[in-house]
N, C-alpha and C positions, 0 to 999 in steps of 0.2 A: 559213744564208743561202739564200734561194729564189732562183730562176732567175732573176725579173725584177730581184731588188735588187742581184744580179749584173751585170745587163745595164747596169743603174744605175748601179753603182761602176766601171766599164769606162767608161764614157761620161766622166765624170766627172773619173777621171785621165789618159783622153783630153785632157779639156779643163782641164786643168792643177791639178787638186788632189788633194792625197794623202786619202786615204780609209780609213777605220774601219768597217765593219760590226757588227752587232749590240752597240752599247754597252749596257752597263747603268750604271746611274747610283744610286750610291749612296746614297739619300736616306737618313738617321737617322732613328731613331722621331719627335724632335720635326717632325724637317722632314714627315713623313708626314702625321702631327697637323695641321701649320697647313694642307697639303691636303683637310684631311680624311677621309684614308683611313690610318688609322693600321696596318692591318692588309697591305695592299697589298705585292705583292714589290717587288723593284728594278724603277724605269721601264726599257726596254730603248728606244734607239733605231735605228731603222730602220740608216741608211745617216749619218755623221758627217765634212762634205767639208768641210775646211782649204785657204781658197785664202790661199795663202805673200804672194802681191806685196800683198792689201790684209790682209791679219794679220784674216781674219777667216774665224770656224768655223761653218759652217751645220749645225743639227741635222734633218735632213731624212727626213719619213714619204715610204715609198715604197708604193704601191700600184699595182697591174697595171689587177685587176678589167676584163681583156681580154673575162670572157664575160659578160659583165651590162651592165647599162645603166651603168654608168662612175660615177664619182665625182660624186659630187652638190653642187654648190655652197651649197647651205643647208645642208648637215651642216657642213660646211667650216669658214662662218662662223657659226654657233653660238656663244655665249658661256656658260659653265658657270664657278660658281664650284667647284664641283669636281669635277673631273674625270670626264666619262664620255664613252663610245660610243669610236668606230675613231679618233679626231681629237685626242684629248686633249692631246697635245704643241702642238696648234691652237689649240684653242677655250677654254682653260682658264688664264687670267691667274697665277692662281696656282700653278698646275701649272708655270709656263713660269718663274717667277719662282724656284720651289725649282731646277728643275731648272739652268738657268743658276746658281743661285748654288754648287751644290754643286757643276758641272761644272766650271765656273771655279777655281774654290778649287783642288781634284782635281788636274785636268791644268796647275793654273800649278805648283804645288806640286810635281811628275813634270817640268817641264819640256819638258811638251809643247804648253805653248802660254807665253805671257807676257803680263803683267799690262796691255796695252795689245790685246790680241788682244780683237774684238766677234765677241759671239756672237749667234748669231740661227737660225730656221728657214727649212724648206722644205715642199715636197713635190714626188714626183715623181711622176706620173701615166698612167699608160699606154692610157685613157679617159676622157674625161667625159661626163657625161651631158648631152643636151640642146644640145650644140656649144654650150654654154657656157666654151670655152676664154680667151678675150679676156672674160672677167668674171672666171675664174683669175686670167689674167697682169694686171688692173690692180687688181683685191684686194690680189693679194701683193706687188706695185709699191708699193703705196701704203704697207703694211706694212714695206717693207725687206726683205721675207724671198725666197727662193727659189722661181722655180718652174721648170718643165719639165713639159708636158702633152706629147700625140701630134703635134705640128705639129712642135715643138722636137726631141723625140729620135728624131721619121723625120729630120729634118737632123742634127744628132749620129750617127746612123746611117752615113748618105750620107757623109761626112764620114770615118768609120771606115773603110769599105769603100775610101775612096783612097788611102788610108795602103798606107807598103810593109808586105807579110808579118809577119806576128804569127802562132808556133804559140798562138793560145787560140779556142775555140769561139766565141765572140762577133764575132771580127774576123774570122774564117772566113766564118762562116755569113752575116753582112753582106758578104762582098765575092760572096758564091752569090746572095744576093738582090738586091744592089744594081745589083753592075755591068754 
């Protein structure tokens, strides 16, 4: 797990959901195939936030891209029948279709979620490019799915930093900068 997908998952079960890092997802040769990528390893995903009260699992890419001109909203919304470039859990109908159905299947079957639990994604973003944020947030509104840009987790931050004492670097270092 990198720094920032850290900093993510902290926030996250801050704000009330248990949390999964680096999934992999085990797609079969066939399911690979109707991808089109028969060759392809396991999809891994980013960051995997279960919020308990609405029984539902968001599959969520996390990206920093703090020194660069930030996340670009045309890559974003992209449409690929098969799967390519940094967004694919996003931009790829098919992709999102395998991977949901194996996840589901997977983790009802483990007991770690149950057969009425909706799935769906995210991203988490730590720049965008172009202060294109509010074309993020009513994108992914529109979609059902999760976001959180820089506007959102400096308040998830602030937020952290009020909290009593936590020994973990994250809650630390946000109550040095915050308060």
């Amino acid at each position: 797990m990198d720094a920032f997908e850290e900093i993510a998952r902290v926030l996250l079960e801050n704000d009330r959901f248990w949390t999964k890092y680096s999934v992999k997802v085990n797609l079969d040769k066939t399911e690979k195939k109707s991808v089109d990528k028969p060759t392809m390893p396991r999809p891994e995903i980013d960051l995997v936030a279960f919020d308990a009260v609405e029984n539902k699992l968001y599959l969520i890419e996390v990206k920093s891209f703090l020194d660069s001109n930030g996340v670009k909203f045309e890559d974003v919304i992209q449409q690929y029948e098969t799967p390519q470039g940094r967004y694919k859990i996003l931009t790829s109908q098919t992709y999102q279709n395998a991977i949901l159905k194996r996840l589901k299947e997977d983790w009802t079957k483990d007991g770690l979620i149950n057969e009425h639990t909706t799935l769906t994604f995210g991203l988490i973003a730590g720049k965008i490019a172009k202060n294109r944020e509010s074309q993020f947030e009513n994108y992914f509104a529109s979609k059902g799915w999760f976001f959180w840009g820089p506007t959102k987790l400096k308040e998830k931050l602030t937020q952290l930093s009020k909290k009593a004492y936590e020994n973990n670097t994250i809650t630390i270092v946000s109550k040095l900068m915050l308060k």
